[in-house]
C-alpha positions in Angstrom: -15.6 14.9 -1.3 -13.7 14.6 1.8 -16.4 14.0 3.8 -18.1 11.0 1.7 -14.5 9.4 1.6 -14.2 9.6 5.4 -17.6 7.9 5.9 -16.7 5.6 3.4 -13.5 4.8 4.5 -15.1 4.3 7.9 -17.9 2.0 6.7 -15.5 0.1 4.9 -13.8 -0.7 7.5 -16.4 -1.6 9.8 -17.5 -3.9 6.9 -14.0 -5.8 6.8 -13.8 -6.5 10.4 -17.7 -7.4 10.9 -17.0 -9.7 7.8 -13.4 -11.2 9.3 -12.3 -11.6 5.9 -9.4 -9.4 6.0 -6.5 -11.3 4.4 -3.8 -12.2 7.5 0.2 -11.5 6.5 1.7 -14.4 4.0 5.3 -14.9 4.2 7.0 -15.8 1.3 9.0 -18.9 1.1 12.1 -20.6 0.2 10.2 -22.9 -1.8 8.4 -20.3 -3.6 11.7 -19.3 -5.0 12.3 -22.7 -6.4 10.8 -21.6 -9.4 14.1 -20.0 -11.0 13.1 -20.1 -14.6 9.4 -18.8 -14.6 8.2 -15.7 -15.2 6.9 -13.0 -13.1 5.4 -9.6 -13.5 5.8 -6.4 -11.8 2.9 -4.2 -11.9 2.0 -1.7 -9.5 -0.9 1.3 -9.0 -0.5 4.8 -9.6 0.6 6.5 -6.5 -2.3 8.9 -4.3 -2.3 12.4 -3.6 -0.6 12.9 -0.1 -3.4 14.1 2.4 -4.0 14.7 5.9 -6.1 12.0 7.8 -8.0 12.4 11.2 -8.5 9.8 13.8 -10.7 10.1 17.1 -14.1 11.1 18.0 -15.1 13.8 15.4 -18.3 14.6 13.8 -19.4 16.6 10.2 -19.2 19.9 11.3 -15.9 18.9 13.8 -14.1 17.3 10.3 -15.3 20.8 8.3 -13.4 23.3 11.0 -10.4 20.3 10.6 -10.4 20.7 7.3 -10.2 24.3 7.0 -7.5 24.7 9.8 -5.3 22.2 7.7 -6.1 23.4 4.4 -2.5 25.2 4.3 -0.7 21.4 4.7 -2.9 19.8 2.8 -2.4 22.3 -0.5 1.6 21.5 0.4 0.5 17.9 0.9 -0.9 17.4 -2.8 1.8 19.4 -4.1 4.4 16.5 -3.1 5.9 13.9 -5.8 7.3 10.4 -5.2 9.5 9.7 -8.0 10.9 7.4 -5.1 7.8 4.9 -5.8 8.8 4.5 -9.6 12.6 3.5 -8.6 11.4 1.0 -6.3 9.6 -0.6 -8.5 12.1 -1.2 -10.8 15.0 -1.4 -8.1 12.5 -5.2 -7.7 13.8 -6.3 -11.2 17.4 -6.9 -10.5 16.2 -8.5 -6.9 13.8 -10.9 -8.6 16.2 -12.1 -11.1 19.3 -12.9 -8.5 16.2 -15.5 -7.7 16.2 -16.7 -10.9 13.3 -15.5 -12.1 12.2 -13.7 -15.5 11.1 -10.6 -15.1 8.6 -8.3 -16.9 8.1 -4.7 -15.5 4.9 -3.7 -16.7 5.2 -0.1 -17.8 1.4 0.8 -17.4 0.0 1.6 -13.7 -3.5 0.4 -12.2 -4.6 4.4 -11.8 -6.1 5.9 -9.0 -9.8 4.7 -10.0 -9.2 1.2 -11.5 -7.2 0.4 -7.9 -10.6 1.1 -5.5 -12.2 -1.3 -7.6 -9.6 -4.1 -6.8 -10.8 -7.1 -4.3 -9.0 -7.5 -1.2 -7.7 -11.1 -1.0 -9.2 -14.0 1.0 -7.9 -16.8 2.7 -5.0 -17.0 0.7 -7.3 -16.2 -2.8 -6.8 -13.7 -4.8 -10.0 -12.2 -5.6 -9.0 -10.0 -9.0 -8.8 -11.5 -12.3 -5.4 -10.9 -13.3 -5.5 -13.0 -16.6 -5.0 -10.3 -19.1 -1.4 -9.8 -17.7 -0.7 -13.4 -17.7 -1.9 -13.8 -21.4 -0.5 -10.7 -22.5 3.0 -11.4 -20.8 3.4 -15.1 -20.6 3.5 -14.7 -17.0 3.6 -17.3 -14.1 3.1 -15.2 -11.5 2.0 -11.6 -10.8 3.8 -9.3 -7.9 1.7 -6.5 -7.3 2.9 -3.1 -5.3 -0.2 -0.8 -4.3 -0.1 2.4 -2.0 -3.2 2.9 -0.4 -2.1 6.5 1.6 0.4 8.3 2.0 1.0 11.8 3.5 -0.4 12.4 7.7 -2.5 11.4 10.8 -3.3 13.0 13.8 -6.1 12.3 16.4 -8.8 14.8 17.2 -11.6 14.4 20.5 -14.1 16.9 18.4 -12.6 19.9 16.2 -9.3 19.6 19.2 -6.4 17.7 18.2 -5.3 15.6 20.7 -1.7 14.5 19.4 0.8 16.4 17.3 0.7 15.0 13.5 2.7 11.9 12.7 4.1 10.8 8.9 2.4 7.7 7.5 2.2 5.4 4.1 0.1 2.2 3.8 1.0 -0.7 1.0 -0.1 -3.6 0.8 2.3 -6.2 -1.6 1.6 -9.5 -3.1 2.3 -12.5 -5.3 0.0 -14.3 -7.6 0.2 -17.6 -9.1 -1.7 -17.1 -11.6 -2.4 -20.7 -12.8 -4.4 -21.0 -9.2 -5.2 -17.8 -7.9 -3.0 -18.3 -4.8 -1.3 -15.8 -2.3 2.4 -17.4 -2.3 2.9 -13.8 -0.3 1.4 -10.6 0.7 2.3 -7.9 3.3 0.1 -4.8 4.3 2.7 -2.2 5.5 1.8 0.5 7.4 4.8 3.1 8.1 4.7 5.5 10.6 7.4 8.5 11.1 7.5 11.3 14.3 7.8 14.2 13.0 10.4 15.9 14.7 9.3 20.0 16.1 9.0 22.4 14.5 6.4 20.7 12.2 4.2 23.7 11.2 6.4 26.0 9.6 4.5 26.8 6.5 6.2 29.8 5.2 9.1 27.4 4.8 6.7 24.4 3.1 6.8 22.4 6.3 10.4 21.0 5.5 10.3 18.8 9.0 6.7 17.2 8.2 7.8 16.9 4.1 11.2 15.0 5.2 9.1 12.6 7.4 6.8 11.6 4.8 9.3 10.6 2.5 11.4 9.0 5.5 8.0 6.5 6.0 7.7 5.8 2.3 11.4 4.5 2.1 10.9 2.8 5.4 7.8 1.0 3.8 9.8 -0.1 0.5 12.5 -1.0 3.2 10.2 -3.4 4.8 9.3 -5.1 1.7 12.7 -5.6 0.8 13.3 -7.4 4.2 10.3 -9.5 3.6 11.7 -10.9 0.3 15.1 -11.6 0.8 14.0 -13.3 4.1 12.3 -15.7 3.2 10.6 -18.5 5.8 11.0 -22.3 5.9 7.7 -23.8 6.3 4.9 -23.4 3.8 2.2 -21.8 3.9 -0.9 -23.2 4.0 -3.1 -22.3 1.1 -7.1 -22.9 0.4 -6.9 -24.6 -2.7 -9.5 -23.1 -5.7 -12.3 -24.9 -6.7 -12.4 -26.6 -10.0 -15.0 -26.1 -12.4 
């Protein structure tokens, strides 16, 4: 499995940059929170399985020895909780309504599954039909929290590392109007952490590593925090939708 997700992961990505339609940064801003009164959801996906990722030059049987060398850290990896993800999300309740906003935290997650089948935005769209919230909620507009990844990364020329292991997380946040389909913010954060040495003590469940993951998950909620209560002057411009 590992394999077909690194190939895939790969092609993807070669995919999104061929097609230039990855979605650039929106900030959110001061007008957006005009709209004290409405009513926004909360909904987020069901966190991933921490895992090790490789970067660099490495082929099939290159990722295999990988793999087998860092089976160890990522059993520990997968073994890791983030209770931490849940308490954010609802720490954005309280945040949402100093804005003046109602807010609905929608209990149920996007799992694992449903989440690769959501649309990256486009210029400013989103590309996910969201409706089913907004009918089922009453809702204006739709903040949504995904984690992509969340555990390590370390480069490799062939089966030979060629960096010591670094933490990392990768969200992406955003807001929906859901009346028009339109961005009024999104964010992909990536967090990165250095691991401070020793990093490989396994007998002792890598406690230097396991600290530095959870150090670049905070750091990523603290970034999204920042994002919303600083919000910009000047509007964004948005592609309006087409009617039909």
């Amino acid at each position: 499995m590992k394999f077909i997700k690194l190939w895939s992961v790969m092609l993807l990505s070669l995919l999104l940059i061929g097609c230039g339609s990855m979605q650039k940064p929106i900030p959110i801003t001061k007008s957006f929170y005009n709209n004290s009164g409405k009513t926004i959801g909360v909904l987020h996906t069901q966190a991933p399985e921490a895992e090790t990722h490789y970067t660099g030059s490495i082929g099939l049987l290159d990722y295999a020895i990988i793999a087998g060398v860092n089976s160890d850290l990522d059993k520990h990896l997968r073994s890791l909780s983030f209770t931490e993800y849940k308490s954010f999300i609802n720490s954005l309740k309280p945040e949402l309504e100093k804005k003046g906003f109602k807010v609905v935290l929608i209990e149920s997650t996007i799992s694992i599954e449903e989440a690769e089948k959501l649309k990256s935005p486009s210029k400013g769209i989103s590309q996910n039909d969201f409706s089913k919230y907004k009918e089922q909620f009453n809702l204006d507009f739709l903040m949504l929290i995904q984690m992509h990844s969340i555990g390590t990364t370390r480069s490799y020329y062939g089966p030979a590392p060629t960096s010591e292991p670094v933490a990392m997380t990768n969200l992406t946040g955003q807001i929906v109007d859901l009346n028009t389909n339109t961005l009024q913010w999104y964010s992909n954060i990536n967090s990165t952490k250095i691991i401070p040495a020793p990093w490989d003590e396994e007998e002792s469940n890598f406690p230097n590593l396991t600290n530095a993951v959870y150090q670049a998950l905070n750091d990523s909620f603290r970034m999204i925090n920042i994002e919303l209560n600083q919000p910009k002057e000047k509007a964004v411009e948005q592609v309006t939708p087409p009617t039909e």
